[in-house]
C-alpha positions in Angstrom: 29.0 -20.9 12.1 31.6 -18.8 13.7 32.9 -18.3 16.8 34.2 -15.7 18.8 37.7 -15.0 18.3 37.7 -17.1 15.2 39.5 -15.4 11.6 38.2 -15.9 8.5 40.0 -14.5 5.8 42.2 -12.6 8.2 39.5 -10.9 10.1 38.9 -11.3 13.6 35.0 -12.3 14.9 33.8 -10.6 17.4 30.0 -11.5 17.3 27.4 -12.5 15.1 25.4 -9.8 13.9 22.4 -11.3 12.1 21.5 -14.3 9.7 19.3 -14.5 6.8 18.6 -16.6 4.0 21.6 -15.9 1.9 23.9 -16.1 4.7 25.5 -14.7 8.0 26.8 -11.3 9.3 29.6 -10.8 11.9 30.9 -7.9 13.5 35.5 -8.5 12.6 38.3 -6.7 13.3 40.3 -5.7 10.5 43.5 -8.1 10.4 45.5 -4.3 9.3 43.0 -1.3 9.9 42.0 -0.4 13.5 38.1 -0.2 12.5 35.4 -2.9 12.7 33.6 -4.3 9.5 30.6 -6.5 8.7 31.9 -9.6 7.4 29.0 -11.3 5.7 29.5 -15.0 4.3 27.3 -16.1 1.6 26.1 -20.0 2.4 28.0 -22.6 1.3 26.1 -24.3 -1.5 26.0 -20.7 -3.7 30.1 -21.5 -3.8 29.8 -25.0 -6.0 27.9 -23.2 -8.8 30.4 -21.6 -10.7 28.2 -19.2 -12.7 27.0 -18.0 -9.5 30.6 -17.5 -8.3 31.7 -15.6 -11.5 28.6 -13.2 -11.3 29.6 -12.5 -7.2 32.4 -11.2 -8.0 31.5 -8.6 -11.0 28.2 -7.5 -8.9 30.4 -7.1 -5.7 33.3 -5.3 -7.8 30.3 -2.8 -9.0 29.1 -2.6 -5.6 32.3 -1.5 -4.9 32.4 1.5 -6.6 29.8 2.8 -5.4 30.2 5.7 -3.4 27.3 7.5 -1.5 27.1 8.5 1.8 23.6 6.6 2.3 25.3 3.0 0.7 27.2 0.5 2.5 30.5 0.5 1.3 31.8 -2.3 0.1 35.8 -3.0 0.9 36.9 -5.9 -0.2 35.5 -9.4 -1.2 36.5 -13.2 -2.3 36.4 -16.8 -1.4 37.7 -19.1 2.0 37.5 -22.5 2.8 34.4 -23.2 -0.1 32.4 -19.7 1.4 32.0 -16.8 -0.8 32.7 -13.5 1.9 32.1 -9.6 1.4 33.9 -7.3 4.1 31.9 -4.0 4.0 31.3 -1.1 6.2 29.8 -1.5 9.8 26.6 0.5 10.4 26.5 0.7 14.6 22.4 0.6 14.3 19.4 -1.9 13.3 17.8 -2.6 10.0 14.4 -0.9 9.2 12.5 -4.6 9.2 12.9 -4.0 13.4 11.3 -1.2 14.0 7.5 -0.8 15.2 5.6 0.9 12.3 2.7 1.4 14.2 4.7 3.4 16.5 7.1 5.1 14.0 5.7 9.0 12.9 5.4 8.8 9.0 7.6 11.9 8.4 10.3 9.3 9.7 8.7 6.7 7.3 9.1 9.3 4.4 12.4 10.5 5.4 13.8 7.0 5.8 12.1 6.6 2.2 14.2 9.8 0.6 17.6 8.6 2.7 17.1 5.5 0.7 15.6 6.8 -3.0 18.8 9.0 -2.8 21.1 6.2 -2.8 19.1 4.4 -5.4 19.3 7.2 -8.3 22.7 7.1 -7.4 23.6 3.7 -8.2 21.1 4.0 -10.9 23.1 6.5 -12.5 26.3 4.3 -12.0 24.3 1.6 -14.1 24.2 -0.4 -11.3 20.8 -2.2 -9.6 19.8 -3.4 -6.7 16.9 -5.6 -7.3 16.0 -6.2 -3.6 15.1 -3.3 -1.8 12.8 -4.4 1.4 13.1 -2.9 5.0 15.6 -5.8 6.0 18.5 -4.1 3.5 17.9 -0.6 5.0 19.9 0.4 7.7 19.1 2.6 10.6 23.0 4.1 12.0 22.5 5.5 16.0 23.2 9.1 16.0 26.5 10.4 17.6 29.6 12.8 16.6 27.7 15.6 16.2 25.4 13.3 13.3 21.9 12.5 13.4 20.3 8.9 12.7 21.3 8.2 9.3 20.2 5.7 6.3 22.1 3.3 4.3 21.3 0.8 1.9 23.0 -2.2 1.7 23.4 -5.7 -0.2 24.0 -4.1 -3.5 24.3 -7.4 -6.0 22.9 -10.0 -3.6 19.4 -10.5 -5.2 21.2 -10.9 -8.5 22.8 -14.2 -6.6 19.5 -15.3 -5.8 17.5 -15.0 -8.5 20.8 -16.9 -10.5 19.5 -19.9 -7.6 17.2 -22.4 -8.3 17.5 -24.1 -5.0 16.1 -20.9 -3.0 13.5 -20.4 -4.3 12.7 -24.2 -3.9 13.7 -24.0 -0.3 10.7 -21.2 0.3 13.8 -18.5 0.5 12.2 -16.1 -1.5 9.0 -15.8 0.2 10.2 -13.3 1.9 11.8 -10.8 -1.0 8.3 -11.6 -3.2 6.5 -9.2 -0.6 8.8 -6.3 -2.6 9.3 -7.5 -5.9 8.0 -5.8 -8.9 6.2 -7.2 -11.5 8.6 -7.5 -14.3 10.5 -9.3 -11.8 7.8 -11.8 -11.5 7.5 -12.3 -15.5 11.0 -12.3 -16.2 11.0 -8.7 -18.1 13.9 -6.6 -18.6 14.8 -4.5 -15.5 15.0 -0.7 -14.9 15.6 1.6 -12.5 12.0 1.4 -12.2 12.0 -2.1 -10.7 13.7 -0.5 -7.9 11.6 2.3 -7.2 8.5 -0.6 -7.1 10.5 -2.4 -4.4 11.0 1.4 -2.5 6.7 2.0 -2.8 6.3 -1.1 -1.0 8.8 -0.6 1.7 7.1 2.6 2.4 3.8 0.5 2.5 5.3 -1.8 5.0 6.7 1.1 6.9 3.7 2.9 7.7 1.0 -0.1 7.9 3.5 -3.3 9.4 2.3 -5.2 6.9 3.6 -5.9 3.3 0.9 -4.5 0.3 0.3 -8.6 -0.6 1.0 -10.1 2.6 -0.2 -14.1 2.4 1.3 -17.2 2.9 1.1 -18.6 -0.2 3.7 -17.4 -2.7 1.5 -18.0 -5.7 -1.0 -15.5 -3.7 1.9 -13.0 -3.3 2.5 -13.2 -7.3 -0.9 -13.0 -8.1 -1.4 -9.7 -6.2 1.8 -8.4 -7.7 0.7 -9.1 -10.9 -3.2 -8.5 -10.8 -4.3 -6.9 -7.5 -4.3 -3.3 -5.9 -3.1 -2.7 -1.7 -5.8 -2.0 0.6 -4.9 2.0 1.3 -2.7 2.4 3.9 -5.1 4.9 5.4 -7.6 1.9 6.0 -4.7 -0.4 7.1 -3.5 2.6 9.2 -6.5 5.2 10.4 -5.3 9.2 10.4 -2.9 8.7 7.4 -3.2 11.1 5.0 -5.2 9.7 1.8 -2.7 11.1 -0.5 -0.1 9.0 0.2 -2.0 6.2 -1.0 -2.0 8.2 -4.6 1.7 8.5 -4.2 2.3 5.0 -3.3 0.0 3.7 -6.6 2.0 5.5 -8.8 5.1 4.1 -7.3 3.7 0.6 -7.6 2.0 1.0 -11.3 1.9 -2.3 -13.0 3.5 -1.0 -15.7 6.9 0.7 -15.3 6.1 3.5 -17.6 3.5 5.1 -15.3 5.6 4.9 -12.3 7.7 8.1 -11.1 10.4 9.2 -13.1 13.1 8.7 -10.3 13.0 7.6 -6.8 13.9 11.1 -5.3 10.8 11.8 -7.2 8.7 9.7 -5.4 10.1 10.0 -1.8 9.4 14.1 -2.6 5.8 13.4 -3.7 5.5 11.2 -0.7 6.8 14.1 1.6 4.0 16.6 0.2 1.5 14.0 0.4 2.4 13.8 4.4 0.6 17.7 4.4 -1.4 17.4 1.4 -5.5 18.8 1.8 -7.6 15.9 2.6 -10.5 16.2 0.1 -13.9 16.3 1.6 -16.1 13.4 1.3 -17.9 12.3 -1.7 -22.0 13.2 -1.7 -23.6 9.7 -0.9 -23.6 7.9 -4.3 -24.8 4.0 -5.5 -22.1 1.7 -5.9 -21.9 -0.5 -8.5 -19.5 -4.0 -8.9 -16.2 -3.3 -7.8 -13.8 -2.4 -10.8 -11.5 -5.0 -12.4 -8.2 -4.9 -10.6 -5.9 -4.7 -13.2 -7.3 -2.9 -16.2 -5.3 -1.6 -19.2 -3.6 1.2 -18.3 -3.5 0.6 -14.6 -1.6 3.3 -12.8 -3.3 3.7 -9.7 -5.6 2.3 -7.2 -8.4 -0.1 -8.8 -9.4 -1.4 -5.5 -12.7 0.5 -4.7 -15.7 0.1 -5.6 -17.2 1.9 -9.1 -19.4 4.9 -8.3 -22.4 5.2 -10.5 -24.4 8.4 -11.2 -28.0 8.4 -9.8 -30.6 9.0 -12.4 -33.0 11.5 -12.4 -36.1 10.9 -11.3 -39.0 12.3 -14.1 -42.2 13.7 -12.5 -45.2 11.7 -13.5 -46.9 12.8 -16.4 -50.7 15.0 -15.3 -53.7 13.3 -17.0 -55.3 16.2 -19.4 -58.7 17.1 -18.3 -61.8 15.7 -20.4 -63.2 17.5 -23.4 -65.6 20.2 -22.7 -64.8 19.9 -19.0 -65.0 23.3 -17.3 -61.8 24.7 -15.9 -62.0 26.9 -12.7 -60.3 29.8 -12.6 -56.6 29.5 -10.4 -58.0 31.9 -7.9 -61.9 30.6 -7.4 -62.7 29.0 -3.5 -64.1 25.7 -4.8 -68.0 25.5 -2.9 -68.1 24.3 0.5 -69.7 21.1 1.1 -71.7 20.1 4.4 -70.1 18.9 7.2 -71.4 14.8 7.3 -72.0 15.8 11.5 -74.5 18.4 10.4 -76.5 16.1 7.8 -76.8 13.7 10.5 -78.5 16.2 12.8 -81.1 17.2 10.3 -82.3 13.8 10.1 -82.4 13.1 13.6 -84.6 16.0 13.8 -86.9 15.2 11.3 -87.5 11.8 12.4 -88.5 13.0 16.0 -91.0 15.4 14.9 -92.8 12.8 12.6 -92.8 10.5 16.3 -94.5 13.9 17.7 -96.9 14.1 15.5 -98.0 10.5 15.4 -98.1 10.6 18.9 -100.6 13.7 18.9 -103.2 12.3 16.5 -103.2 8.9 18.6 -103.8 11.0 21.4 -106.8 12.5 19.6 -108.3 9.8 18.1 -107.0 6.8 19.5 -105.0 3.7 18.6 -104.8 4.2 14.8 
């Protein structure tokens, strides 16, 4: 750990400006230039692998070349006292793994998203990857001279480092990156561009919902969803979002790199239409079924729902056929109407009390009978 007012490879600290798994970040003064840098050393045990040392320099001598106005630069790096070090531009602002997403409008989600896909096709074109794109390597700059809030990427060659060590990921480390790693990552498969515009699907996913698309706390859970699993919608995780973007963000995070978008400007544009895109009307009520597999062949979308099954139609019971020789009435004949069961009973009751009058006459007549 530095101090302030210590130099390290000529450069003067002034503060620390964050830590992380692969190492520390200080705000130095150049020993020459009158401008501040971000000195970042790398932790000490990557320097006594020499493989690792070898490949730091050839990805930090790519990442050097890089020149985009939404990428870090990168101005000059090497080794000091047994600590591999990387002197790159300072970004006066906060990385995008602070901000509330819950709070932050998703047109700023998206347009973070495009400031970032930009960069990416960039590189991409330069043959050069990045392999760990996650909020924590996006930077937010403060607006000022006359410039809005602008985007960089940063940490150009660092996952390389850390996938090339064992120990991190032994140490838990990686946890963190698994949450934006893409599946061919996870099996060892040759990378693409592609890879990186997986990582980019999922940052969106975190930036509008708070929450990575396999959050857990076990890393073989992480994997397994990765691998096997679709994202709850952000639209459930986040009420009011536009339904579309979950379409968008499935393509971006198909299983299989061929069904994804065919750059990441590509995606961050479909995102932006998605933002406005009609919301379909709901689906007549319908019986579900079991819920689909997750990860069937072909899978470039979201699996996640259940499978809706057509209702059947209902046949109208068969009418009996009428006996032989049984008369049919015409469609149009009154049938007869029956007594009423009130009058019946009325009829009888006056029958039986004239048969009591008349018995009671002829006793009057001729006596007891």
């Amino acid at each position: 750990m530095l101090n302030i007012g210590d130099v390290f490879a000529g450069y003067t600290v002034e503060r620390l400006l964050g830590q992380g798994g692969m190492g520390s970040v200080y705000l130095a003064r150049h020993p020459r230039l009158a401008r501040q840098t971000a000195l970042k050393l790398l932790n000490r045990d990557l320097f006594t692998d020499a493989e690792v040392r070898a490949r730091f320099e050839r990805e930090a001598d790519l990442a050097a070349h890089l020149d985009h106005p939404n990428i870090v630069a990168v101005y000059d790096r090497g080794s000091e006292d047994e600590q591999l070090w990387i002197a790159m531009q300072y970004v006066d602002g906060v990385d995008a793994a602070t901000v509330n997403p819950m709070t932050l409008p998703p047109d700023r989600a998206v347009q973070i998203i495009e400031g970032v896909a930009g960069a990416l096709d960039y590189a991409h074109g330069m043959g050069v990857l990045h392999r760990d794109v996650k909020p924590a390597n996006i930077m937010l700059a403060k607006a000022g001279g006359g410039h809005g809030e602008r985007v960089f990427l940063t940490d150009f060659g660092i996952a390389r480092l850390r996938e090339d060590s064992t120990h991190l990921t032994q140490a838990g480390m990686f946890t963190a990156t698994l949450a934006y790693a893409s599946p061919e990552q996870m099996t060892g498969r040759p990378l693409d561009h592609r890879s990186d515009q997986y990582g980019l699907g999922c940052a969106l996913y975190w930036l509008l919902t708070g929450i990575g698309p396999f959050d857990a706390d076990n890393p073989a859970d992480i994997i397994h969803g990765h691998l096997r699993m679709a994202p709850v919608p952000v639209c459930v995780r986040r009420p009011g979002l536009n339904p579309a973007l979950d379409q968008v963000i499935a393509v971006a995070m198909a299983k299989l790199p061929d069904q994804r978008f065919g750059s990441c400007a590509e995606f961050a544009s479909a995102a932006r239409k998605a933002l406005t895109a009609p919301v379909p009307q709901a689906p007549p009520p319908t019986v579900t079924g079991s819920m689909a597999p997750p990860f069937p062949a072909g899978f470039a979308g979201y699996q996640g729902v259940p499978q809706v099954l057509p209702v059947p139609a209902m046949a109208a019971p068969p009418v009996p056929a009428p006996p032989p020789n049984y008369p049919v009435p015409h469609p149009m004949a009154r049938p007869p109407r029956r007594p009423s069961s009130g009058l019946g009973w009325l009829a009888a009751g006056l029958i039986v009390a004239l048969v009591l009058v008349l018995l009671l006459f002829v006793a009057a007549l001729y006596g007891p009978i």
